[in-house]
C-alpha positions as CSV (number, residue, x, y, z in Angstrom):
1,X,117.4,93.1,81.5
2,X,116.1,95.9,83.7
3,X,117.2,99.3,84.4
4,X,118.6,98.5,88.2
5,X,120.4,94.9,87.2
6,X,122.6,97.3,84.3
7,X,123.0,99.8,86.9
8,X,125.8,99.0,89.4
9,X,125.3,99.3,93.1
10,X,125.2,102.8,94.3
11,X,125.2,104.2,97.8
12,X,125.3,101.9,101.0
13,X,121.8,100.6,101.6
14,X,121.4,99.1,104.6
15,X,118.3,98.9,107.7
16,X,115.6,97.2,105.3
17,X,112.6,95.8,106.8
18,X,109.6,94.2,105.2
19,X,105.9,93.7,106.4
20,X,102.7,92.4,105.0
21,X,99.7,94.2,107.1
22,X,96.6,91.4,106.8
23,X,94.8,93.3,109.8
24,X,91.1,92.8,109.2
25,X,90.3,96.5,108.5
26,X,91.7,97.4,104.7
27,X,93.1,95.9,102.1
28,X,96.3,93.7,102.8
29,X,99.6,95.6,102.4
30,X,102.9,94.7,101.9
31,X,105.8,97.3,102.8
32,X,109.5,97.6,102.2
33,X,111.5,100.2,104.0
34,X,114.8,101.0,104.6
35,X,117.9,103.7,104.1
36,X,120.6,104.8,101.7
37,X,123.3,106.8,102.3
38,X,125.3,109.0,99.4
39,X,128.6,111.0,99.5
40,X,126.4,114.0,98.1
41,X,123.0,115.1,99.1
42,X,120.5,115.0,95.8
43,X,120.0,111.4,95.0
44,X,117.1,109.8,94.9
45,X,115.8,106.6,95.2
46,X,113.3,104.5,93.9
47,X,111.8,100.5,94.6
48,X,110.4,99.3,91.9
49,X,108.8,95.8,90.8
50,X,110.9,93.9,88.6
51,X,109.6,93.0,85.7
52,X,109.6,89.9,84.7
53,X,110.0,88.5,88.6
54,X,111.8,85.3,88.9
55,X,110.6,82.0,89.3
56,X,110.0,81.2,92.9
57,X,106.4,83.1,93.4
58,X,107.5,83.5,97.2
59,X,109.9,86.2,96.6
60,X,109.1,89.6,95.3
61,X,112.4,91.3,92.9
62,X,112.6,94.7,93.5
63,X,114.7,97.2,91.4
64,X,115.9,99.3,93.1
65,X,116.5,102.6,91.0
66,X,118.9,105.1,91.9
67,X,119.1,109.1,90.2
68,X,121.9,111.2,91.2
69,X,121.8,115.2,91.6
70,X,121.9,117.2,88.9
71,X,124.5,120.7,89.2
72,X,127.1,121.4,91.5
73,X,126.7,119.8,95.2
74,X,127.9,119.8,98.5
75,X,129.7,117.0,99.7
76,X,127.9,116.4,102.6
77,X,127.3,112.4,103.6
78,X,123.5,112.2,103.1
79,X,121.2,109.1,103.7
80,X,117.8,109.3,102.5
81,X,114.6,107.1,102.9
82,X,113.7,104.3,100.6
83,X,110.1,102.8,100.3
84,X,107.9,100.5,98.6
85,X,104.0,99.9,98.7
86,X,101.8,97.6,97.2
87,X,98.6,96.2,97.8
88,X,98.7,92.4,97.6
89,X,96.9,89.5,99.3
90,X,100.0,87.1,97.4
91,X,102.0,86.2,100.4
92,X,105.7,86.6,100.1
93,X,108.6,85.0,102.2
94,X,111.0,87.6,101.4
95,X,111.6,90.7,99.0
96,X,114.8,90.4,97.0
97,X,116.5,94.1,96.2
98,X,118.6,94.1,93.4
99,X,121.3,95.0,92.0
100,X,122.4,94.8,95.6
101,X,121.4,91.6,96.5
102,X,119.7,92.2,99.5
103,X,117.2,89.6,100.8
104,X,114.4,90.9,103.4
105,X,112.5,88.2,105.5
106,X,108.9,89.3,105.3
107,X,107.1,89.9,108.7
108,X,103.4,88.9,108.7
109,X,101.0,91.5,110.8
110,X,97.8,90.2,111.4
C-alpha cells in the first residue's frame, strides 16, 4: 500500500487539468495541474507515481502526497499549486489522483 492511499484526504483539491503535449518539437509531455487549498498556510504538496499502477495501462495513479507545516501557524485559508511532469510517449485517457479519487480526462496537444 502506498504512502497517499494510508494517508486520508487532506485539503480541498479541486481545478485539475491534464495534457499530453505531442507537438513535433521535444519530447512528448504529459502534465497534471491543479490547486489545494488548507486552513493554514505551510503545506505542501506533492504528485507522485503510484507504484505499482493498476491494471488498465490507460490510466496513470497518482499519489498525491500531502506535508503539513511544521511550528506555530497562522490560520489563514491558503491554496497552493499542485503539479506533475513526466516525459512519456504512453498515451493515457485519464490520470487518477488518489487518495481523493479524482479522475482527470487527458487533453491531447498536437
Amino acid at each position: 500500500m502506498s504512502e497517499a492511499t494510508r494517508q486520508p484526504a487532506v485539503g480541498k483539491c479541486r481545478n485539475w487539468y491534464a495534457w499530453h503535449d505531442f507537438m513535433p518539437i521535444g519530447t512528448p509531455t504529459l502534465r497534471v495541474k491543479g490547486e489545494c487549498t488548507f486552513g493554514t498556510p505551510g503545506y505542501t504538496v506533492v504528485l507522485k507515481k503510484a507504484e505499482p499502477q493498476g491494471i488498465n495501462p490507460r490510466i496513470l495513479i497518482l499519489d498525491k502526497v500531502v506535508t503539513p507545516p511544521t511550528g506555530v501557524v497562522a490560520q489563514v485559508v491558503t491554496t497552493v499549486p499542485v503539479g506533475y511532469e513526466e516525459e512519456t510517449s504512453t498515451k493515457y485517457d485519464e490520470v487518477e489522483i488518489r487518495p481523493d479519487g479524482a479522475r482527470i480526462k487527458v487533453k491531447i496537444t498536437s
